[in-house]
C-alpha positions as CSV (number, residue, x, y, z in Angstrom):
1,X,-22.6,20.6,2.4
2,X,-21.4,18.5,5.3
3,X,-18.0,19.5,7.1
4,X,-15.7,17.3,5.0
5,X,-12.3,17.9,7.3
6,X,-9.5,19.4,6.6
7,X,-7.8,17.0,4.5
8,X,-10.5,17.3,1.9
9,X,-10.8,20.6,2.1
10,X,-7.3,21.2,1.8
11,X,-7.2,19.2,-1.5
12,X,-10.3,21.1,-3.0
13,X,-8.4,24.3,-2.5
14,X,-5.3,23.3,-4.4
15,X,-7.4,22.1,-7.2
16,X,-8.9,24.9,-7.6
17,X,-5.7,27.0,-7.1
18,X,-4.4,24.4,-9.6
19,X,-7.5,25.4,-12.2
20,X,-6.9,29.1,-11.9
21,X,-3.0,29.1,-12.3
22,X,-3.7,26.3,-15.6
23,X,-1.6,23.8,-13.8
24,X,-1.5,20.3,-15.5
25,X,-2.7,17.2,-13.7
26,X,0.6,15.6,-12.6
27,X,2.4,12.5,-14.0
28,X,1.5,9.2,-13.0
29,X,4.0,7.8,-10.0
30,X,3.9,4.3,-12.0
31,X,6.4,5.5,-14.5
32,X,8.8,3.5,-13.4
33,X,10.6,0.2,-15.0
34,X,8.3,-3.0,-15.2
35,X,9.3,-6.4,-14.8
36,X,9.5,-7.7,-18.2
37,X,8.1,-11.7,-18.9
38,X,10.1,-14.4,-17.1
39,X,12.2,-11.6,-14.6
40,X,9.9,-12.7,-11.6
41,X,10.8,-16.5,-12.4
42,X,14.7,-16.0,-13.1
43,X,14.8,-13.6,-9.6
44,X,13.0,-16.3,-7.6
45,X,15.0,-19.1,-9.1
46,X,18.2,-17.1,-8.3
47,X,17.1,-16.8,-4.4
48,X,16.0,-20.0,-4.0
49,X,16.1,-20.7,-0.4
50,X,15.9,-17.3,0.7
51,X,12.6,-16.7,-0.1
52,X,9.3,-18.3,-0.6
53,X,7.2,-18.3,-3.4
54,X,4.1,-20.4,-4.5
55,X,2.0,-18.8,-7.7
56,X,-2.3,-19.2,-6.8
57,X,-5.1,-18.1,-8.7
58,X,-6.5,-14.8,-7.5
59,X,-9.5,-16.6,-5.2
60,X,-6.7,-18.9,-3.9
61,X,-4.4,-15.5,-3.4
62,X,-7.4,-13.8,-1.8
63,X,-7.8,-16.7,0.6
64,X,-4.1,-17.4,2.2
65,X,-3.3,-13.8,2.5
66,X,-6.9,-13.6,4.9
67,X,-5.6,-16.4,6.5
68,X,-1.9,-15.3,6.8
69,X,-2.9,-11.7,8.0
70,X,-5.4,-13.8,10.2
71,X,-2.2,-15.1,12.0
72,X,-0.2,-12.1,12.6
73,X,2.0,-12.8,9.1
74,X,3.8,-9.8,7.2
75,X,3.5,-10.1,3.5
76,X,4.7,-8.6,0.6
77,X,2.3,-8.6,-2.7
78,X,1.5,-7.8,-5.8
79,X,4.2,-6.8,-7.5
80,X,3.4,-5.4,-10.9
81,X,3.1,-2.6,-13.6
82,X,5.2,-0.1,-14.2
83,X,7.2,0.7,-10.4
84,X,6.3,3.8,-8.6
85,X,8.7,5.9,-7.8
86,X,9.3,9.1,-5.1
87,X,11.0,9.3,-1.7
88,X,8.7,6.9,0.4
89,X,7.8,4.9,-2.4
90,X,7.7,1.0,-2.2
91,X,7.7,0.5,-6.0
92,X,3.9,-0.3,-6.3
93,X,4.3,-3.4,-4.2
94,X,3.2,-4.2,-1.0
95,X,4.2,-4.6,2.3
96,X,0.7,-6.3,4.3
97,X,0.3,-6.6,8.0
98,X,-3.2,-6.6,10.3
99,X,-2.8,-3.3,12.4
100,X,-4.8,-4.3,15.1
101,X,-2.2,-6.8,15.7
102,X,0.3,-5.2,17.9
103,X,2.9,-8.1,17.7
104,X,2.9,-7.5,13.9
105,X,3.2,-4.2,14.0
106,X,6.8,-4.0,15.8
107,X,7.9,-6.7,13.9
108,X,7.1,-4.8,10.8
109,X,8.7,-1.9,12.3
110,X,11.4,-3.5,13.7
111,X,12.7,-6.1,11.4
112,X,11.0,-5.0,7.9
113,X,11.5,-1.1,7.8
114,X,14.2,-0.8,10.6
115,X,12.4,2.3,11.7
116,X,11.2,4.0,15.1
117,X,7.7,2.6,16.6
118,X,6.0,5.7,16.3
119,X,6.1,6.3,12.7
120,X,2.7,6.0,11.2
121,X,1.8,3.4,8.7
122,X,-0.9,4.1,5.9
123,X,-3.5,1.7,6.0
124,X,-6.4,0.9,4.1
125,X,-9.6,0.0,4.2
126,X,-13.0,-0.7,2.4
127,X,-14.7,2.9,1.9
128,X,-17.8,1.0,3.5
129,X,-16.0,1.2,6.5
130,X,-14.0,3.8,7.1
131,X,-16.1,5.4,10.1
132,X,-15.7,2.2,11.9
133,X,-11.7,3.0,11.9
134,X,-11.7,6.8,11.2
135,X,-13.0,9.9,12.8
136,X,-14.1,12.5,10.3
137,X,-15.0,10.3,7.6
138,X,-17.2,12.2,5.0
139,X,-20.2,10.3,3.6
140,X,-19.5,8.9,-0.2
């Protein structure tokens, strides 16, 4: 097989550590509360003016938050299911920015998660192209 790096390989060992010790898969991080019908509403309505809000259809959603990462905006999305929850967590919502935008990247850093510039951020891309950002990428 091809050399997969050391991230992969360091996850098959401790699943097959796991499968020789009988260790069970772990819980799900989503086990947290979920908003329940109408809580989005009644928060937005209570913070009118602080924030902004405007519900789309999921074309329409997929189409401003191109355009708004296209401009060097910081969103935050798609809130919804149960909350995840551990020490880095963000709740299973999302906090958006276009990396190769330097500008939006100390603004994120500086004014959204009040945190040092060279703290790494996790981003994510299209498996399809992954070797375009990555080194070491392991054929799918």
């Amino acid at each position: 097989r091809a050399a997969a790096g050391p991230v992969v390989e360091a996850a098959e060992a401790a699943e097959a550590r796991a499968a020789e010790v009988g260790a069970r898969a772990a819980p799900s991080p989503y086990g947290g509360t979920a908003h329940p019908p109408g809580a989005v509403e009644a928060a937005l309505e209570e913070y009118a003016g602080f924030v902004e809000a405007e519900w789309l259809t999921e074309a329409a959603a997929i189409e401003r938050t191109a355009a708004s990462l296209a401009a060097g905006e910081i969103l935050a999305l798609w809130a919804s299911g149960g909350a995840e929850y551990g020490p880095r967590a963000l709740g299973r919502r999302s906090i958006v920015a276009d990396p190769r935008n330097a500008a939006a990247v100390d603004r994120l850093n500086r004014l959204v998660k009040k945190r040092e510039p060279f703290r790494p951020f996790a981003p994510s891309v299209l498996v399809e192209h992954a070797g375009e950002w990555f080194e070491g990428v392991p054929p799918s």
